[in-house]
N, C-alpha and C positions, 0 to 999 in steps of 0.2 A: 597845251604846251607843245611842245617839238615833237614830241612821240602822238600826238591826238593828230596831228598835223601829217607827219608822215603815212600815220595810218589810214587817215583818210586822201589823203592821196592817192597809195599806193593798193585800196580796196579793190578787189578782183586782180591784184596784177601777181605776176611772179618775184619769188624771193629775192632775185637779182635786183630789181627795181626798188626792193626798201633798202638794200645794201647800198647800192648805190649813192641814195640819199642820205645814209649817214655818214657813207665815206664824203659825202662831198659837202655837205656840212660841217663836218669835223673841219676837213682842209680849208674851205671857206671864212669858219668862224672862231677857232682855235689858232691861238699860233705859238710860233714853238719858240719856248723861253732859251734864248742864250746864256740868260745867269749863269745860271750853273754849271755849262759849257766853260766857261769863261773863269768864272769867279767859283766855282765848287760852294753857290749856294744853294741852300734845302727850297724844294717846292711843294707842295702840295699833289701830289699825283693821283688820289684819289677820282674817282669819276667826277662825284660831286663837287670837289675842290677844282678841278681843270672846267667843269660846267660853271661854274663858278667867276672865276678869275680869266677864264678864255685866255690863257697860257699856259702851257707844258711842254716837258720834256718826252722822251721815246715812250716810257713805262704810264704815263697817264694818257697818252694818246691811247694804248692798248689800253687800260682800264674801261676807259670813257668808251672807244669801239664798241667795249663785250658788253658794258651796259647796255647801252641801248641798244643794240641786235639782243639782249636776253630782255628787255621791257617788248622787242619786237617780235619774241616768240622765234630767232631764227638762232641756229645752234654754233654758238662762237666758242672761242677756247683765247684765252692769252697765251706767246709762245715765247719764252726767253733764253735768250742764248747772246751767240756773238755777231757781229757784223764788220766786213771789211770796211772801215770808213775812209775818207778823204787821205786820212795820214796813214794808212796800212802801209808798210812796209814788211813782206814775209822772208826776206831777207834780216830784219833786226828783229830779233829777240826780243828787244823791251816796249815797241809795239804792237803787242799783240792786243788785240780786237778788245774794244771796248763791251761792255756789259747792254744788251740791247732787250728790244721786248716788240714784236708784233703780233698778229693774230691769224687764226683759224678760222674759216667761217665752213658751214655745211649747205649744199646746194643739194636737193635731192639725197644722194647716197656718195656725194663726192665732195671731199674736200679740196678747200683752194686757200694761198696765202693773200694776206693783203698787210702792205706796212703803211700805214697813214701817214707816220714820221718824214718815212722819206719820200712819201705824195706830195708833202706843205711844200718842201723846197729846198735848198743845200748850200754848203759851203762853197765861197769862191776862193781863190788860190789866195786872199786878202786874209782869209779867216772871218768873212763879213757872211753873217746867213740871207740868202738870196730868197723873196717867198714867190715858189716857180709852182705851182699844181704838177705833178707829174705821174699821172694816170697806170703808167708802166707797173705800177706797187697796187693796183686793182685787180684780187684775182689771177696772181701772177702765178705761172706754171711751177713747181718744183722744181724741177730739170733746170732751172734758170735759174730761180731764187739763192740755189744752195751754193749760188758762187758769190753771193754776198752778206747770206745769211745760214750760220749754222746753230739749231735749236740745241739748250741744252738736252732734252729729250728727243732720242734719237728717230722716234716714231712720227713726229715734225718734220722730218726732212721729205714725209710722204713720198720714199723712193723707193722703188721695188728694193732697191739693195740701197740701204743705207751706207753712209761714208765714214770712217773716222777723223776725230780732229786732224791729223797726221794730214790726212789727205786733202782736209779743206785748205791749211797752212801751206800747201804746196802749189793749189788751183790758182790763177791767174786772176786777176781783179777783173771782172767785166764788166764793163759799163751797161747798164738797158736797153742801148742804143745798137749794141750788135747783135740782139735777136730780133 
């Protein structure tokens, strides 16, 4: 299957190179269910259930990641918290950041983030999901991440000095595009 595949692949290569392959698999072959988006229906988020139906939301995109990096022996963490999305307004009160979930992975003795969700592709100003690969969410530095994503556990934000919510809800939306 996928994991025999990967493995033998990526035999003698470095860690990054099996990560790699599942991020891009995922984004390749998963896509991301608007239902629920949409209409607040239940999906299956489980690993096996998005391997499955090859559709999900944020929380089985992370499920399915730690799988298979833990079938691949590399050391993943699921992270959940909040994320500034499309409709963030930190000005209104009653948008505040939807409920998110991406991951951790371990390279050596360093961790790095990666959100596969919002690798697959995004919303246009239509509210249509656009399916764009966007690589920026591979391995993405901290110091960056944490202006669109804040972990409920503070040790997630992997910043010498962590921030408080207080301080995320003040930070300015940035796009990936200006680092």
């Amino acid at each position: 299957g996928l994991i025999d595949s990967i493995r033998s692949f990526t035999r003698n290569k470095p860690t990054i190179d099996r990560l790699w392959m599942i991020f891009y698999w995922i984004i390749r072959y998963i896509e991301y269910d608007t239902a629920p988006y949409v209409g607040r229906k239940h999906v299956d988020k489980s690993a096996d259930g998005v391997f499955r139906t090859r559709k999900t939301v944020a929380d089985g995109y992370a499920n399915l990641f730690k799988r298979l990096c833990d079938e691949l022996d590399i050391n993943c963490e699921k992270i959940t918290g909040y994320a500034k999305v499309y409709v963030f307004d930190p000005w209104n009160k009653s948008s505040a950041p939807i409920d998110h979930s991406w991951n951790a992975v371990q390279i050596q003795q360093y961790w790095y983030l990666i959100d596969v969700t919002w690798s697959t592709g995004h919303y246009d100003q239509n509210s249509v999901f656009k399916r764009e690969p966007n690589w920026y969410f591979f391995l993405t530095r901290s110091n960056e991440m944490i202006y669109q994503h804040f972990p409920a556990d503070e040790h997630w934000q992997l910043l010498k000095q962590p921030i408080k919510m207080a301080q995320y809800m003040q930070m300015p939306k940035i796009w990936p595009q200006f680092f």
